[in-house]
C-alpha positions as CSV (number, residue, x, y, z in Angstrom):
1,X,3.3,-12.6,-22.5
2,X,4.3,-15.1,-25.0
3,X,1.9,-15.8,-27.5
4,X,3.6,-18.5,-29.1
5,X,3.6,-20.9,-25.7
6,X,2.3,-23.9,-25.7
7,X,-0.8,-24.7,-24.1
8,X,1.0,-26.7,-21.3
9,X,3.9,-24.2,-20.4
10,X,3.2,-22.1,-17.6
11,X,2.4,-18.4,-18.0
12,X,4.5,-16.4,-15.8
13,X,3.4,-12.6,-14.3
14,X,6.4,-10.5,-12.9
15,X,5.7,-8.3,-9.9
16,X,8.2,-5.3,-11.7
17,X,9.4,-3.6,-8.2
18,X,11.1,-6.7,-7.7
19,X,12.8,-7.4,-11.2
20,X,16.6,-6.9,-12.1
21,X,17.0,-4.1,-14.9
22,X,15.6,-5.4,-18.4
23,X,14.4,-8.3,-17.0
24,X,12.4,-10.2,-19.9
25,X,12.5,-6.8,-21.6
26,X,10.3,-4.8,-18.9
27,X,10.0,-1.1,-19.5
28,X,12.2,1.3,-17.0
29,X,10.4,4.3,-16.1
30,X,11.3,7.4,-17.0
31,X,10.5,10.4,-14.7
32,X,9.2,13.5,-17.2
33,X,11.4,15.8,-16.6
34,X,14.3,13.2,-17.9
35,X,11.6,12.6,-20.6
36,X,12.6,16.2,-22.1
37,X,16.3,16.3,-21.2
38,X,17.5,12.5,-21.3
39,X,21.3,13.6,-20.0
40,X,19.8,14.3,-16.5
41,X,18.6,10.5,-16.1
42,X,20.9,8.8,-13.7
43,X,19.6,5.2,-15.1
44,X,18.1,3.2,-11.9
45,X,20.1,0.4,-10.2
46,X,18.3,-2.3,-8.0
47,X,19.6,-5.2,-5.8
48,X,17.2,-7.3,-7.2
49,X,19.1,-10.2,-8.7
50,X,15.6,-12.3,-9.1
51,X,11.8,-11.1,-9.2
52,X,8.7,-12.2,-7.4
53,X,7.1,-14.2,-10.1
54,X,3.7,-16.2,-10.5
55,X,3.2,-18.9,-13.1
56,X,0.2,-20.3,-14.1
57,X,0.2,-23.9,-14.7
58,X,-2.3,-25.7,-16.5
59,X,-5.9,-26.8,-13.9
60,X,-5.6,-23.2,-12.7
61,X,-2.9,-23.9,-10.2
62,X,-0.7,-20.9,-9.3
63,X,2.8,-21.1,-7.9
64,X,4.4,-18.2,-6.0
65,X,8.4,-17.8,-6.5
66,X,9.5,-15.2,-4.4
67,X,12.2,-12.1,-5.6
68,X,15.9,-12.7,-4.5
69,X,18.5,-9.6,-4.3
70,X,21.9,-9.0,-2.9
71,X,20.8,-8.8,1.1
72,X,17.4,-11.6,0.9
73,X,16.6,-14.8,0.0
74,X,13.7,-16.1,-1.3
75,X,11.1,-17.5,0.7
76,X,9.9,-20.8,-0.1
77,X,7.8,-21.3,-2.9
78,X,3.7,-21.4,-2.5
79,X,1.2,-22.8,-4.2
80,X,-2.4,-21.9,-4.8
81,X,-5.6,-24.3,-5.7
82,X,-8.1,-21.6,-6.4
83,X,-7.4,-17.8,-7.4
84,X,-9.8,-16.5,-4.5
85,X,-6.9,-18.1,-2.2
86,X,-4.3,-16.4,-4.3
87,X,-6.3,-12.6,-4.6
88,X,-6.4,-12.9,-1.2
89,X,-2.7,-13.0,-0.6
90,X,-1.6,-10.2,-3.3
91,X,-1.5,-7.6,-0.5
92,X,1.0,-9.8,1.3
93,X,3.2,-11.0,-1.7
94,X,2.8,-7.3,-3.3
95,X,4.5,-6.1,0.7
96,X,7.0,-9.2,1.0
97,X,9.7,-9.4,2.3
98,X,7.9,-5.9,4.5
99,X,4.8,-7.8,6.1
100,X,1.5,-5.6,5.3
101,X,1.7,-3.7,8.4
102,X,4.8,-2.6,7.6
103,X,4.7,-1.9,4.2
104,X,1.4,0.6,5.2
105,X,3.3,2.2,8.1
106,X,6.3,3.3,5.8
107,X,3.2,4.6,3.2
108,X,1.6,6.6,5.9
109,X,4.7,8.4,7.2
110,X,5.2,9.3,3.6
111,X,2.1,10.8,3.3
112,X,2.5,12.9,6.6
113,X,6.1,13.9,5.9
114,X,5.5,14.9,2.1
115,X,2.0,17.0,3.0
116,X,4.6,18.7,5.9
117,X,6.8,19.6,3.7
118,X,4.7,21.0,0.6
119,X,2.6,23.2,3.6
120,X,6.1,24.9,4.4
121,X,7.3,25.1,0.5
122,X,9.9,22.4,1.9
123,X,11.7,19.9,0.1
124,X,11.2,16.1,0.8
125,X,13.4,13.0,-0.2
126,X,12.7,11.8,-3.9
127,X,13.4,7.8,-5.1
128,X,13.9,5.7,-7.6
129,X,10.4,4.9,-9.3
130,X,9.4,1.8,-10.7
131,X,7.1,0.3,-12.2
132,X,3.9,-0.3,-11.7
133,X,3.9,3.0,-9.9
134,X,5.4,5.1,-12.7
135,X,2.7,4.1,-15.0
136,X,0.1,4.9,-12.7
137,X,1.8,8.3,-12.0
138,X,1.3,8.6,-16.1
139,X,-2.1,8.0,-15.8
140,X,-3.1,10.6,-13.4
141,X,-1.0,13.3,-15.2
142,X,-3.0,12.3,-18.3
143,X,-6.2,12.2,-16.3
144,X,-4.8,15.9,-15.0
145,X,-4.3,17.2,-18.3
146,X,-7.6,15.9,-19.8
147,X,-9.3,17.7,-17.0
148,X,-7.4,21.3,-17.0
149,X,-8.1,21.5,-20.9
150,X,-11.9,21.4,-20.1
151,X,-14.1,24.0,-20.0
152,X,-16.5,23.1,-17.0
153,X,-16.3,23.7,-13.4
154,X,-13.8,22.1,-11.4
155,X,-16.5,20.6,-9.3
156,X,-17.3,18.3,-11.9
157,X,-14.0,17.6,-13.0
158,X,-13.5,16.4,-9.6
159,X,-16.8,14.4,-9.8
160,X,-15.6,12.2,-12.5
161,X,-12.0,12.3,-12.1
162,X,-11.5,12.1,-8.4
163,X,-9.0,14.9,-6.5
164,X,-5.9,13.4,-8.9
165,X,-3.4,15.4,-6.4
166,X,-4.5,13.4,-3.9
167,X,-4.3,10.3,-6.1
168,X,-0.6,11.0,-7.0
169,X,0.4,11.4,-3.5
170,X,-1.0,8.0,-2.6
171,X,0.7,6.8,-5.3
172,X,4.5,8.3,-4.5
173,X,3.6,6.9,-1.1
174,X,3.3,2.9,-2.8
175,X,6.5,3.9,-4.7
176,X,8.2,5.5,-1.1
177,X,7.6,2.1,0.6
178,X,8.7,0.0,-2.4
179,X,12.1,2.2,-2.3
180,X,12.4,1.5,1.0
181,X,11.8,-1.9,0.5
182,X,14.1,-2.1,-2.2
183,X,16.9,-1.0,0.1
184,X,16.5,-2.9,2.8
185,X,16.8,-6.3,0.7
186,X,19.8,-4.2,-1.1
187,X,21.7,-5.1,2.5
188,X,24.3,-2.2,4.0
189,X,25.0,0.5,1.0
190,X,21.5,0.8,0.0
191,X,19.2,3.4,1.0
192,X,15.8,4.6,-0.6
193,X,17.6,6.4,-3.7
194,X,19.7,3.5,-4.7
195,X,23.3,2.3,-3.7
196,X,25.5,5.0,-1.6
């Protein structure tokens, strides 16, 4: 955010799956295991040419720009009065150009094919990450390692914390639909680990 803005220039949030590399500046993630050996990152490309972007303007009004990339053009832009009307429509704009449905659909055969595979010691399709989701992925490794270097039961651990496996699969699931969606706006040569 810029501090320095004046008080009638618009403040502008990005949603990140959607933004070109280095766009304004916005962190890559980094998987761990690249973390320790940096030669092994294969830096992440996207289609994305333009990100989904909300300004504020001044009265509290909120215009919607959609994303542009190699294979889709942005929707028209959309305006919103009030931000109930606008926290209403995150799922949507958070899916676009997937509808909801879809978007959930891709998330739950994730979910299925992933829990097949680790029940036969399989393998299973990996993806570019992005952000938000890499972040989150952070959080519940941090969460995980705050909880294994406790002494109490895991019962309670689980209490407070939540079952974080669980968590992180939900969360590679979000990232597995975003992939996909990435490569379907990435047009023929895209696929859900990048350009062929």
């Amino acid at each position: 955010m810029n501090l320095d803005a004046a008080d009638d220039d618009a403040l502008e949030w990005v949603w990140p799956p959607t933004a070109p590399i280095g766009y304004r500046g916005l962190r890559e993630w980094v998987p761990p295991g690249a973390r320790v050996r940096p030669g092994m990152h294969v830096p992440r490309r996207t289609p994305w040419t333009a990100p989904t972007r909300l300004l504020q303007h001044p009265g509290a009004v909120w215009e919607l720009k959609y994303g542009e990339a190699l294979a889709q053009q942005p929707d028209a832009p959309k305006r919103f009065t009030a931000d109930a009307e606008l926290l209403d429509d995150l799922d949507r704009i958070e899916s676009w150009p997937m509808s909801v449905e879809e978007r959930r659909r891709e998330e739950r055969n994730r979910l299925w094919n992933t829990t097949v595979a680790d029940a036969h010691n399989d393998h299973y399709l990996g993806m570019p990450i992005t952000e938000p989701y890499g972040s989150w992925l952070d959080e519940i490794d941090a969460r995980r390692e705050a909880r294994d270097g406790r002494v109490d039961d895991t019962h309670s651990s689980e209490l407070e914390f939540g079952d974080l496996h669980a968590q992180r699969r939900l969360v590679d699931a979000a990232a597995w639909a975003s992939a996909v969606r990435t490569a379907r706006v990435g047009g023929p040569g895209w696929s859900s680990d990048g350009p062929d």
